[in-house]
N, C-alpha and C positions, 0 to 999 in steps of 0.2 A: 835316273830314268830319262830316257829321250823324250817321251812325252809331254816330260813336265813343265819342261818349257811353253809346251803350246796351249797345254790345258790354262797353267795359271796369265798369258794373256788373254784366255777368252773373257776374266773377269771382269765388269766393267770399271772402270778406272774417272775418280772426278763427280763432279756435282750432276744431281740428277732430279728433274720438274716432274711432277704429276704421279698420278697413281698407277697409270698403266706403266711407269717408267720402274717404277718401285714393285711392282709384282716381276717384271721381268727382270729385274736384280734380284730377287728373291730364289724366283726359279733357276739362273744362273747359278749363284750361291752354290745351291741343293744340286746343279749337275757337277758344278765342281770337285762339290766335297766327296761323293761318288766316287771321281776320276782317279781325284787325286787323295785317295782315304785320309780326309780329316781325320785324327781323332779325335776332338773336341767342335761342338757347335753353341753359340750361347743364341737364343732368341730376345728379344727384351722387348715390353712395350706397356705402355702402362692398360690396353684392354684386347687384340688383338681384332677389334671389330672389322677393319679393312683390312687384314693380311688374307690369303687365298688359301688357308689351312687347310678347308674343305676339299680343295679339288684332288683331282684322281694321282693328278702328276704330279703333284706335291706328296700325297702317300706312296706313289712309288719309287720316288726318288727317294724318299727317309726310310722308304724298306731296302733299299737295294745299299744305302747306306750303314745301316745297324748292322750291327757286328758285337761280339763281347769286347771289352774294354774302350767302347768309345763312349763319350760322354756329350752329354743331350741335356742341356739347361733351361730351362722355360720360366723368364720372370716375369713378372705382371703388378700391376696393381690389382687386381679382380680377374678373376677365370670365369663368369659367367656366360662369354657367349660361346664359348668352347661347344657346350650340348648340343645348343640352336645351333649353329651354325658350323661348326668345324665334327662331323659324323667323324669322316675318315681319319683325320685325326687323334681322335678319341679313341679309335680303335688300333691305331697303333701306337697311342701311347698303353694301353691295356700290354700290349700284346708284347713293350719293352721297356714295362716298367723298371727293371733292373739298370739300363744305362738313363733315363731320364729323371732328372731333378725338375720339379715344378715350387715354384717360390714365389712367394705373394710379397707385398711392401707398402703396406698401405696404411696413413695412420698420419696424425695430428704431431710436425713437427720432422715425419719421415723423409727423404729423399723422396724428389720427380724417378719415378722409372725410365731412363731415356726408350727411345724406341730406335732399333734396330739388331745388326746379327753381325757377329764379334766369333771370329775364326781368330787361330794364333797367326796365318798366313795372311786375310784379307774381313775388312770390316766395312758392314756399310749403317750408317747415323742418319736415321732420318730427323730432321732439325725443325724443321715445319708440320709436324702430326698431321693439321688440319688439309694440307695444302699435298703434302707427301716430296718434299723435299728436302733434300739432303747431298751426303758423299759420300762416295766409297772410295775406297781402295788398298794398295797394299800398304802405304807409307806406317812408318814406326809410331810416328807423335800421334795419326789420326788411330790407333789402334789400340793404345798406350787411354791415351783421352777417354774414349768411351770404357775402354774395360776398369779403367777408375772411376766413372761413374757407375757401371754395372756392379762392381766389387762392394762399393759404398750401401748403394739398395741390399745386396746379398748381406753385405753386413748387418743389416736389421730386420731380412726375411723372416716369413715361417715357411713352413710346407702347406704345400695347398695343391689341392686339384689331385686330390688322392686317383691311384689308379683305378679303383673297385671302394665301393663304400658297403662298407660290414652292420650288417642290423641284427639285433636280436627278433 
């Protein structure tokens, strides 16, 4: 496809400071995957308290995104501020629970959850949690690295952050 050229440099490429720097890697990301139908997204972070879950253009970029057969993985160490904080989220994970895994990792002796979003085409690692820095891009080793530490966490996951909770 001709496009695809110019879609996958709009990605940001290289090391990146601060938080406003990391939500607009994020939002990139999510217009990418759009463009260019990902069919796989992995999120990872050990609480999502600073990602921008909530906002409007983040849930219409993961709606304009969902599809059947794509796949939407969500790790964490803890899903609690998802309610508080991330509404719109919550209502499209409801809404495509069928492509989205949510996976918890937390526990005495478990793998650090790293934090960042692991495409098969392009990854970005945030390295600094506190500070929001990190690297992205398309290179094989930096892709390779984080999805072995993501792989490692999934390996002693459970499920968490059900879509709907069932009561009697």
């Amino acid at each position: 496809m001709p496009n695809e050229e110019v879609d996958t440099t709009s990605l940001p490429e290289g090391p990146f400071d601060g938080r406003h720097a990391f939500q607009a890697h994020l939002h990139a990301a999510l217009a990418a995957a759009v463009q260019q139908n990902w069919r796989e997204i992995v999120l990872s972070d050990p609480g999502f308290g600073d990602w921008p879950l909530g906002e409007r253009a983040i849930a219409d970029a993961l709606q304009a995104w969902s599809a059947n057969g794509r796949s939407f993985v969500l790790l964490a160490q803890r899903f609690d501020v998802f309610e508080r904080e991330h509404a719109r989220f919550v209502h499209w994970r409801r809404m495509w629970s069928h492509i989205v895994d949510c996976r918890a990792c937390e526990g005495p002796g478990l793998p650090q959850v790293p934090s960042g979003i692991w495409t098969p085409s392009w990854c970005l690692n945030r390295i600094d949690v506190e500070r929001s820095r990190g690297v992205c891009g398309r290179e094989p080793a930096g892709r390779r690295a984080l999805r072995e530490r993501i792989d490692e966490c999934l390996r002693h996951a459970r499920p968490a952050f059900p879509a709907s909770t069932l009561g009697l």
